[in-house]
C-alpha positions in Angstrom: -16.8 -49.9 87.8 -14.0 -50.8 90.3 -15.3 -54.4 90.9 -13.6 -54.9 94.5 -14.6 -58.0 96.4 -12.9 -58.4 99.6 -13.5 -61.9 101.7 -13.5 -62.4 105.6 -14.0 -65.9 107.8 -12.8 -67.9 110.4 -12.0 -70.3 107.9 -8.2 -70.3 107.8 -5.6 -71.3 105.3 -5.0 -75.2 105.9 -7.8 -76.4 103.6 -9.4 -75.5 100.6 -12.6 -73.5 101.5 -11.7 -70.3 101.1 -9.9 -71.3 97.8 -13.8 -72.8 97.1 -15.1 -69.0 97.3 -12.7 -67.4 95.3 -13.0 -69.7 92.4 -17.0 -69.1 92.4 -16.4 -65.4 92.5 -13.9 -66.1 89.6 -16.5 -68.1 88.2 -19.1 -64.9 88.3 -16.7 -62.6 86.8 -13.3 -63.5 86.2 -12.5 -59.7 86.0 -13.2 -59.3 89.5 -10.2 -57.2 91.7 -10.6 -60.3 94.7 -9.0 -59.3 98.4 -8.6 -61.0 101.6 -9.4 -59.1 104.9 -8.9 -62.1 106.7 -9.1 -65.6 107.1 -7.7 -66.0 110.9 -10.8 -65.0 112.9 -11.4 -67.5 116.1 -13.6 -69.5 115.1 -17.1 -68.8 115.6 -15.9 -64.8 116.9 -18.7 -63.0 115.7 -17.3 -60.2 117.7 -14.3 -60.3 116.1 -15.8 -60.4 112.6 -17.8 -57.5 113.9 -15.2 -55.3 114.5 -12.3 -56.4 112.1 -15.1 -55.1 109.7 -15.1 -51.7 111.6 -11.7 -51.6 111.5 -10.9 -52.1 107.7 -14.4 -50.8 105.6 -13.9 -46.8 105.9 -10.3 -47.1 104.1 -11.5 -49.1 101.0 -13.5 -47.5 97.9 -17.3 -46.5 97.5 -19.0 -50.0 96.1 -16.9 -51.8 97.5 -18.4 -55.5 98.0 -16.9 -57.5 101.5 -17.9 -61.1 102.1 -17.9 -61.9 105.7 -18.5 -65.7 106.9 -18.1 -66.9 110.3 -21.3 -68.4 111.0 -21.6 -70.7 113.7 -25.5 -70.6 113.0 -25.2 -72.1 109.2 -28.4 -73.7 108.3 -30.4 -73.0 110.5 -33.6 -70.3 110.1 -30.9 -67.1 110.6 -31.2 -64.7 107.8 -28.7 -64.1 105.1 -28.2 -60.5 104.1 -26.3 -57.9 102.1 -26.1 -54.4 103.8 -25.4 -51.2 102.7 -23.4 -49.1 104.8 -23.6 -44.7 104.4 -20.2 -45.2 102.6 -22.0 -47.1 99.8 -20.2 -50.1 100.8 -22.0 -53.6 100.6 -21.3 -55.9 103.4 -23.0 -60.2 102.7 -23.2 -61.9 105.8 -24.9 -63.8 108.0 -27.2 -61.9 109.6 -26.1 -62.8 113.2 -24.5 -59.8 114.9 -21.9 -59.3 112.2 -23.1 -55.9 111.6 -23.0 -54.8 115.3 -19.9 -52.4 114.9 -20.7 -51.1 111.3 -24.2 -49.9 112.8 -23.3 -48.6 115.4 -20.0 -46.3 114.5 -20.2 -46.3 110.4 -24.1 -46.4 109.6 -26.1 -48.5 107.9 -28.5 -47.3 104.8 -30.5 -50.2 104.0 -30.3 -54.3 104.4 -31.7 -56.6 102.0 -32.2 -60.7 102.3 -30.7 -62.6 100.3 -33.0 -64.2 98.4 -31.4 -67.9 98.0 -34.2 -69.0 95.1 -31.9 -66.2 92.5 -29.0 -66.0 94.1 -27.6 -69.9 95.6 -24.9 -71.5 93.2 -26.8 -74.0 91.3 -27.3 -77.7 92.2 -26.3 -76.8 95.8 -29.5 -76.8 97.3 -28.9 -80.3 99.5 -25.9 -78.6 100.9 -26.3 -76.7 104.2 -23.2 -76.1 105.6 -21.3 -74.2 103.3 -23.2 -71.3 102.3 -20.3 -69.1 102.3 -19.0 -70.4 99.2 -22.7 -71.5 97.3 -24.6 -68.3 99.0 -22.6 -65.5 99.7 -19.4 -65.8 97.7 -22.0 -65.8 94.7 -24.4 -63.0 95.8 -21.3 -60.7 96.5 -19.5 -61.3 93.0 -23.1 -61.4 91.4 -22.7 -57.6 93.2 -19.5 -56.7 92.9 -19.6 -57.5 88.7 -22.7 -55.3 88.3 -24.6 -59.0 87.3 -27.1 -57.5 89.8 -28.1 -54.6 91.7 -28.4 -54.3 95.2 -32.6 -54.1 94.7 -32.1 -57.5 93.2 -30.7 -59.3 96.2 -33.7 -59.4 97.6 -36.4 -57.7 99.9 -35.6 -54.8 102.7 -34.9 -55.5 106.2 -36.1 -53.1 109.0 -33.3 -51.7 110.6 -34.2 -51.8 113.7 -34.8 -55.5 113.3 -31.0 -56.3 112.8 -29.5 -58.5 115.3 -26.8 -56.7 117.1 -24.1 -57.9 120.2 -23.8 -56.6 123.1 -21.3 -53.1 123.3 -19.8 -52.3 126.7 -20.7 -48.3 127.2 -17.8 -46.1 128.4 -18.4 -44.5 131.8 -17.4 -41.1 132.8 -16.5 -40.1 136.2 -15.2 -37.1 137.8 -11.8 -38.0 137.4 -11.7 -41.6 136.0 -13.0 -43.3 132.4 -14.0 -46.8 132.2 -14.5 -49.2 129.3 -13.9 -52.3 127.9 -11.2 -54.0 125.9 -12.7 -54.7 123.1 -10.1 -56.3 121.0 -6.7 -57.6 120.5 -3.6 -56.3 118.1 -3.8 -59.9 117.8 0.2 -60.2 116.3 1.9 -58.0 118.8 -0.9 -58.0 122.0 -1.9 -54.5 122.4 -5.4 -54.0 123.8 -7.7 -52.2 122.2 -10.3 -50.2 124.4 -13.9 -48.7 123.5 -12.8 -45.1 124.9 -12.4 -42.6 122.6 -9.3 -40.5 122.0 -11.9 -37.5 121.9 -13.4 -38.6 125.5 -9.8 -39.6 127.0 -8.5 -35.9 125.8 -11.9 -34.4 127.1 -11.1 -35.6 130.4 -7.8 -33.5 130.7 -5.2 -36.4 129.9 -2.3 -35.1 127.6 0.3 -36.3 126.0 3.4 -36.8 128.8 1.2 -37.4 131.8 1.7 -40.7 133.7 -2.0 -42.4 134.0 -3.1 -44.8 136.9 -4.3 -47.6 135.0 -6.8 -50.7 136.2 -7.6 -53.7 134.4 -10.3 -55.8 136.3 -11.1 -59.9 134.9 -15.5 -59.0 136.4 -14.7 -58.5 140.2 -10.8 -59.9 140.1 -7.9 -56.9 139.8 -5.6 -58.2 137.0 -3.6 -55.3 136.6 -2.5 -51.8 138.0 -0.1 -49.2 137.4 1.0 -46.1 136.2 1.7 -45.8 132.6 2.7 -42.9 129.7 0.3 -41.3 127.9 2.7 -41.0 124.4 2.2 -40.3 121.1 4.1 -43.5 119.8 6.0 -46.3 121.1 9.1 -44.5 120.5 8.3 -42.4 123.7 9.1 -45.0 125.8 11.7 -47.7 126.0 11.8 -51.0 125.2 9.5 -53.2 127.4 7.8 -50.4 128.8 3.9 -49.9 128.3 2.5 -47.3 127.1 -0.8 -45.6 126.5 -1.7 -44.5 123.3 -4.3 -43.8 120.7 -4.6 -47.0 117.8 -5.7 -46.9 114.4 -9.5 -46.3 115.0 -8.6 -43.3 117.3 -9.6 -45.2 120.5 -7.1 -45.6 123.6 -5.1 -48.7 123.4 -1.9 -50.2 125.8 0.9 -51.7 125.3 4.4 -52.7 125.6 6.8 -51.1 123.2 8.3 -54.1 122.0 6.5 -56.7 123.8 3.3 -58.1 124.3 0.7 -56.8 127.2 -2.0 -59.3 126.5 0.3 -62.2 126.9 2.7 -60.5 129.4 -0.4 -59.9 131.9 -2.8 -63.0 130.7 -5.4 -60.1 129.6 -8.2 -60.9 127.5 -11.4 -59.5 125.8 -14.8 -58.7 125.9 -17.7 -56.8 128.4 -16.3 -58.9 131.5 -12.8 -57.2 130.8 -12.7 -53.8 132.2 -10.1 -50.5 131.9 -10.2 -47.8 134.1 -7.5 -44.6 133.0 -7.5 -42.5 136.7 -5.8 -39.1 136.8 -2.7 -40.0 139.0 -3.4 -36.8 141.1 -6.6 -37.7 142.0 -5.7 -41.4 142.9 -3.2 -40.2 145.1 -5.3 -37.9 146.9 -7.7 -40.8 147.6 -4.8 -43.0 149.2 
Protein backbone atom coordinates (compact mmCIF):
# COMPACT_ATOMS: atom_id res chain seq x y z
CA UNK A 1 0.00 0.00 0.00
CA UNK A 2 1.62 3.30 -1.17
CA UNK A 3 0.01 5.35 1.78
CA UNK A 4 0.19 8.91 -0.08
CA UNK A 5 -1.54 11.79 1.59
CA UNK A 6 -1.26 15.01 -0.14
CA UNK A 7 -2.72 18.33 1.77
CA UNK A 8 -4.22 21.58 0.14
CA UNK A 9 -5.65 25.05 1.92
CA UNK A 10 -5.66 28.55 1.91
CA UNK A 11 -4.10 28.32 5.07
CA UNK A 12 -0.50 29.51 4.44
CA UNK A 13 2.81 29.01 6.11
CA UNK A 14 2.96 31.88 8.92
CA UNK A 15 1.22 29.95 11.60
CA UNK A 16 0.93 26.59 12.84
CA UNK A 17 -2.28 25.06 11.28
CA UNK A 18 -1.20 23.23 8.65
CA UNK A 19 1.67 21.97 10.90
CA UNK A 20 -1.67 20.95 13.25
CA UNK A 21 -2.83 18.55 10.30
CA UNK A 22 0.22 16.89 9.58
CA UNK A 23 0.95 15.95 13.02
CA UNK A 24 -2.73 14.29 13.38
CA UNK A 25 -2.06 12.46 10.10
CA UNK A 26 1.31 11.54 11.80
CA UNK A 27 -0.60 10.65 14.67
CA UNK A 28 -2.91 8.08 12.46
CA UNK A 29 -0.04 6.46 10.99
CA UNK A 30 3.34 7.68 11.34
CA UNK A 31 4.25 5.57 8.20
CA UNK A 32 2.35 7.78 6.09
CA UNK A 33 4.31 9.28 2.62
CA UNK A 34 2.70 13.18 3.61
CA UNK A 35 2.78 15.89 0.53
CA UNK A 36 1.86 19.42 0.16
CA UNK A 37 -0.10 20.53 -3.05
CA UNK A 38 -0.41 23.76 -1.59
CA UNK A 39 -0.90 25.94 1.10
CA UNK A 40 -1.08 29.58 -0.91
CA UNK A 41 -4.70 29.41 -2.19
CA UNK A 42 -6.56 33.09 -1.70
CA UNK A 43 -8.24 32.74 0.84
CA UNK A 44 -11.70 31.55 0.69
CA UNK A 45 -10.91 30.59 -3.56
CA UNK A 46 -12.91 27.75 -3.84
CA UNK A 47 -12.37 28.16 -7.51
CA UNK A 48 -8.97 28.02 -7.09
CA UNK A 49 -8.95 24.90 -4.88
CA UNK A 50 -11.26 23.55 -7.53
CA UNK A 51 -8.94 23.71 -10.17
CA UNK A 52 -5.38 23.49 -8.58
CA UNK A 53 -7.08 20.01 -7.82
CA UNK A 54 -7.64 19.46 -11.58
CA UNK A 55 -4.40 20.49 -12.25
CA UNK A 56 -2.27 18.21 -10.02
CA UNK A 57 -4.69 14.73 -9.28
CA UNK A 58 -4.13 12.86 -12.80
CA UNK A 59 -0.20 12.83 -12.25
CA UNK A 60 -0.16 11.19 -8.75
CA UNK A 61 -0.76 7.34 -8.10
CA UNK A 62 -4.05 5.20 -7.98
CA UNK A 63 -5.27 5.54 -3.97
CA UNK A 64 -3.90 8.31 -3.62
CA UNK A 65 -5.61 10.32 -0.55
CA UNK A 66 -5.61 14.58 -1.10
CA UNK A 67 -6.88 16.72 1.78
CA UNK A 68 -8.31 19.90 0.46
CA UNK A 69 -9.54 22.77 3.05
CA UNK A 70 -10.51 26.11 2.10
CA UNK A 71 -13.78 26.41 3.57
CA UNK A 72 -15.12 29.67 4.14
CA UNK A 73 -18.51 27.78 5.13
CA UNK A 74 -16.82 25.85 8.31
CA UNK A 75 -19.51 25.03 10.74
CA UNK A 76 -22.18 25.61 9.40
CA UNK A 77 -24.85 22.71 7.99
CA UNK A 78 -22.46 22.17 4.55
CA UNK A 79 -21.49 18.57 4.19
CA UNK A 80 -18.16 17.07 4.57
CA UNK A 81 -17.23 14.42 2.07
CA UNK A 82 -14.52 12.10 0.70
CA UNK A 83 -14.90 11.40 -3.15
CA UNK A 84 -13.72 9.00 -5.33
CA UNK A 85 -12.59 10.08 -8.52
CA UNK A 86 -12.43 7.31 -11.90
CA UNK A 87 -8.65 7.26 -11.20
CA UNK A 88 -9.34 5.70 -7.80
CA UNK A 89 -8.16 8.77 -6.22
CA UNK A 90 -9.84 9.93 -2.85
CA UNK A 91 -10.33 13.62 -2.57
CA UNK A 92 -11.81 14.91 1.60
CA UNK A 93 -13.24 18.19 1.34
CA UNK A 94 -15.74 20.40 2.11
CA UNK A 95 -18.47 19.72 0.11
CA UNK A 96 -18.85 23.34 -1.24
CA UNK A 97 -17.93 23.39 -4.96
CA UNK A 98 -14.45 21.95 -4.37
CA UNK A 99 -15.20 19.19 -6.65
CA UNK A 100 -16.44 21.39 -9.54
CA UNK A 101 -13.33 20.75 -11.87
CA UNK A 102 -12.64 17.04 -10.95
CA UNK A 103 -16.44 16.35 -12.00
CA UNK A 104 -16.57 17.89 -14.65
CA UNK A 105 -13.10 16.99 -16.66
CA UNK A 106 -11.73 13.81 -14.47
CA UNK A 107 -15.01 11.95 -13.26
CA UNK A 108 -16.27 11.14 -10.17
CA UNK A 109 -17.20 7.39 -9.10
CA UNK A 110 -18.86 7.77 -5.93
CA UNK A 111 -19.05 10.44 -2.73
CA UNK A 112 -19.43 9.49 0.69
CA UNK A 113 -20.20 11.79 4.01
CA UNK A 114 -18.09 11.88 6.36
CA UNK A 115 -19.57 10.58 9.15
CA UNK A 116 -18.09 12.97 12.02
CA UNK A 117 -19.56 10.49 15.04
CA UNK A 118 -16.37 7.71 13.70
CA UNK A 119 -14.27 9.76 12.10
CA UNK A 120 -13.72 13.55 14.30
CA UNK A 121 -10.40 13.60 16.41
CA UNK A 122 -11.45 12.92 19.85
CA UNK A 123 -12.46 15.56 22.49
CA UNK A 124 -12.87 18.10 19.64
CA UNK A 125 -16.40 18.11 19.47
CA UNK A 126 -16.80 21.94 21.02
CA UNK A 127 -14.49 23.10 18.29
CA UNK A 128 -16.06 24.37 15.03
CA UNK A 129 -13.71 26.07 13.17
CA UNK A 130 -10.98 23.91 12.49
CA UNK A 131 -12.34 20.85 10.97
CA UNK A 132 -9.49 20.61 8.71
CA UNK A 133 -7.15 19.41 11.18
CA UNK A 134 -9.92 17.40 13.73
CA UNK A 135 -12.16 16.21 10.63
CA UNK A 136 -10.50 15.82 7.50
CA UNK A 137 -6.82 15.56 8.24
CA UNK A 138 -7.99 12.42 10.36
CA UNK A 139 -10.60 10.85 7.89
CA UNK A 140 -7.89 11.16 5.08
CA UNK A 141 -4.88 9.44 7.05
CA UNK A 142 -7.61 7.12 8.67
CA UNK A 143 -7.82 6.39 4.53
CA UNK A 144 -4.75 6.76 3.31
CA UNK A 145 -3.27 4.03 6.28
CA UNK A 146 -5.83 1.46 5.19
CA UNK A 147 -7.35 2.11 9.18
CA UNK A 148 -10.59 2.31 7.15
CA UNK A 149 -12.09 1.76 3.89
CA UNK A 150 -13.75 4.18 1.80
CA UNK A 151 -17.42 2.24 2.75
CA UNK A 152 -16.50 3.24 6.22
CA UNK A 153 -16.46 6.95 5.79
CA UNK A 154 -19.72 7.10 5.72
CA UNK A 155 -23.00 6.89 3.58
CA UNK A 156 -23.29 7.68 -0.41
CA UNK A 157 -23.96 10.93 -1.86
CA UNK A 158 -26.10 11.23 -5.07
CA UNK A 159 -24.02 12.65 -7.63
CA UNK A 160 -26.08 14.69 -9.04
CA UNK A 161 -26.57 16.33 -5.68
CA UNK A 162 -22.93 17.71 -5.46
CA UNK A 163 -22.64 21.34 -5.26
CA UNK A 164 -20.76 22.48 -8.26
CA UNK A 165 -19.42 26.42 -9.45
CA UNK A 166 -20.30 27.99 -12.14
CA UNK A 167 -17.87 27.07 -15.56
CA UNK A 168 -17.79 29.59 -18.30
CA UNK A 169 -18.67 27.38 -21.74
CA UNK A 170 -16.39 28.06 -24.70
CA UNK A 171 -18.12 29.52 -27.70
CA UNK A 172 -17.46 28.63 -31.24
CA UNK A 173 -17.89 30.98 -34.07
CA UNK A 174 -17.22 30.87 -37.59
CA UNK A 175 -13.95 32.28 -37.32
CA UNK A 176 -13.45 33.28 -33.69
CA UNK A 177 -13.33 31.05 -30.05
CA UNK A 178 -14.34 32.62 -26.92
CA UNK A 179 -13.83 31.60 -23.31
CA UNK A 180 -12.79 32.44 -20.09
CA UNK A 181 -9.64 32.82 -18.14
CA UNK A 182 -9.94 30.63 -15.79
CA UNK A 183 -6.79 30.84 -13.79
CA UNK A 184 -3.52 32.30 -13.12
CA UNK A 185 0.28 30.84 -13.53
CA UNK A 186 0.08 32.54 -10.32
CA UNK A 187 4.38 32.95 -10.04
CA UNK A 188 5.01 34.19 -13.53
CA UNK A 189 1.30 35.64 -14.66
CA UNK A 190 0.36 33.60 -17.61
CA UNK A 191 -3.47 33.20 -18.08
CA UNK A 192 -4.85 30.19 -18.31
CA UNK A 193 -8.06 29.85 -20.58
CA UNK A 194 -10.98 27.14 -20.64
CA UNK A 195 -10.31 26.52 -24.57
CA UNK A 196 -9.03 23.49 -25.47
CA UNK A 197 -5.86 22.94 -27.49
CA UNK A 198 -8.06 20.25 -29.44
CA UNK A 199 -10.87 23.08 -30.16
CA UNK A 200 -8.22 26.00 -30.79
CA UNK A 201 -6.41 23.44 -33.53
CA UNK A 202 -9.98 22.40 -34.72
CA UNK A 203 -10.58 25.90 -35.67
CA UNK A 204 -7.51 26.02 -38.21
CA UNK A 205 -4.95 27.92 -35.93
CA UNK A 206 -1.31 26.47 -36.24
CA UNK A 207 1.66 26.71 -34.93
CA UNK A 208 3.45 30.19 -36.56
CA UNK A 209 0.17 32.01 -37.29
CA UNK A 210 -0.23 35.49 -35.68
CA UNK A 211 -3.81 35.47 -33.73
CA UNK A 212 -6.03 38.68 -33.11
CA UNK A 213 -6.47 38.41 -29.57
CA UNK A 214 -9.35 40.26 -27.22
CA UNK A 215 -9.54 40.27 -23.61
CA UNK A 216 -12.85 42.01 -22.34
CA UNK A 217 -13.15 42.99 -18.10
CA UNK A 218 -17.76 42.13 -18.84
CA UNK A 219 -18.48 45.01 -21.40
CA UNK A 220 -14.91 46.97 -20.93
CA UNK A 221 -12.06 46.09 -23.78
CA UNK A 222 -8.88 45.45 -21.61
CA UNK A 223 -6.74 44.22 -24.17
CA UNK A 224 -6.14 43.66 -28.06
CA UNK A 225 -3.63 42.51 -30.38
CA UNK A 226 -2.01 40.25 -32.48
CA UNK A 227 -0.01 37.60 -30.86
CA UNK A 228 2.14 34.09 -31.94
CA UNK A 229 0.73 31.05 -31.78
CA UNK A 230 4.25 29.07 -30.65
CA UNK A 231 5.15 25.99 -29.35
CA UNK A 232 7.21 27.44 -26.43
CA UNK A 233 8.40 30.64 -25.18
CA UNK A 234 11.60 30.22 -26.94
CA UNK A 235 9.67 31.11 -30.19
CA UNK A 236 9.50 34.56 -29.32
CA UNK A 237 11.69 37.07 -27.70
CA UNK A 238 12.01 38.40 -24.54
CA UNK A 239 8.89 40.49 -23.53
CA UNK A 240 6.93 39.40 -26.22
CA UNK A 241 3.59 37.42 -25.68
CA UNK A 242 2.83 34.56 -26.85
CA UNK A 243 0.07 32.02 -27.35
CA UNK A 244 0.55 28.73 -26.35
CA UNK A 245 -0.86 25.43 -25.03
CA UNK A 246 -0.20 25.04 -20.81
CA UNK A 247 0.13 22.00 -18.79
CA UNK A 248 -3.53 20.89 -18.97
CA UNK A 249 -3.53 21.22 -22.77
CA UNK A 250 -5.76 24.28 -22.78
CA UNK A 251 -4.66 27.75 -24.58
CA UNK A 252 -2.85 30.00 -22.29
CA UNK A 253 -0.84 33.78 -22.92
CA UNK A 254 1.89 35.14 -21.97
CA UNK A 255 4.97 37.15 -21.95
CA UNK A 256 8.09 35.27 -22.45
CA UNK A 257 9.88 36.52 -19.65
CA UNK A 258 7.40 38.73 -18.08
CA UNK A 259 4.20 38.87 -16.63
CA UNK A 260 0.73 39.37 -18.79
CA UNK A 261 -1.53 39.44 -15.85
CA UNK A 262 0.29 42.13 -14.11
CA UNK A 263 1.63 43.82 -17.31
CA UNK A 264 -2.16 44.39 -18.51
CA UNK A 265 -4.03 44.37 -14.87
CA UNK A 266 -5.93 41.03 -16.21
CA UNK A 267 -7.75 39.03 -13.86
CA UNK A 268 -9.96 35.83 -13.50
CA UNK A 269 -13.08 34.33 -13.55
CA UNK A 270 -16.64 34.10 -15.92
CA UNK A 271 -16.61 38.09 -16.14
CA UNK A 272 -13.07 37.82 -17.77
CA UNK A 273 -13.43 36.98 -21.36
CA UNK A 274 -10.73 35.73 -24.41
CA UNK A 275 -11.59 35.88 -27.84
CA UNK A 276 -8.57 34.13 -30.33
CA UNK A 277 -9.91 35.73 -34.03
CA UNK A 278 -8.22 34.43 -37.25
CA UNK A 279 -6.30 37.65 -38.23
CA UNK A 280 -7.62 37.16 -41.92
CA UNK A 281 -10.89 37.31 -41.01
CA UNK A 282 -10.53 40.34 -38.62
CA UNK A 283 -9.05 42.20 -41.32
CA UNK A 284 -11.59 41.50 -43.72
CA UNK A 285 -14.22 42.91 -41.23
CA UNK A 286 -12.22 46.31 -40.85
Amino acid sequence: MIKLLVFQSDFGLVDGAVAAMHGVANTVDDSLKIQDLTHDIPPYSIWDASYRLFQTIEYWPERTVFVSVVDPGVGSSRRSVVAETVGSQYIVTPENGTLTHIKKYVGLREVREIDETRHRRENTEYSYTFHGRDVYANTGAKLASGKISFEQVGPVVELSSITELEVGEVQIGPDFIKGNIDILDIRFGSLWTNISRDVFVEKGFKLGDRVEVFIRNGSTLAYNNRIVYGRSFADVYASEAIIYVNSVYNMAVAINQGNFARAYNIGTGRHWEIEFRSVDSWDRGR
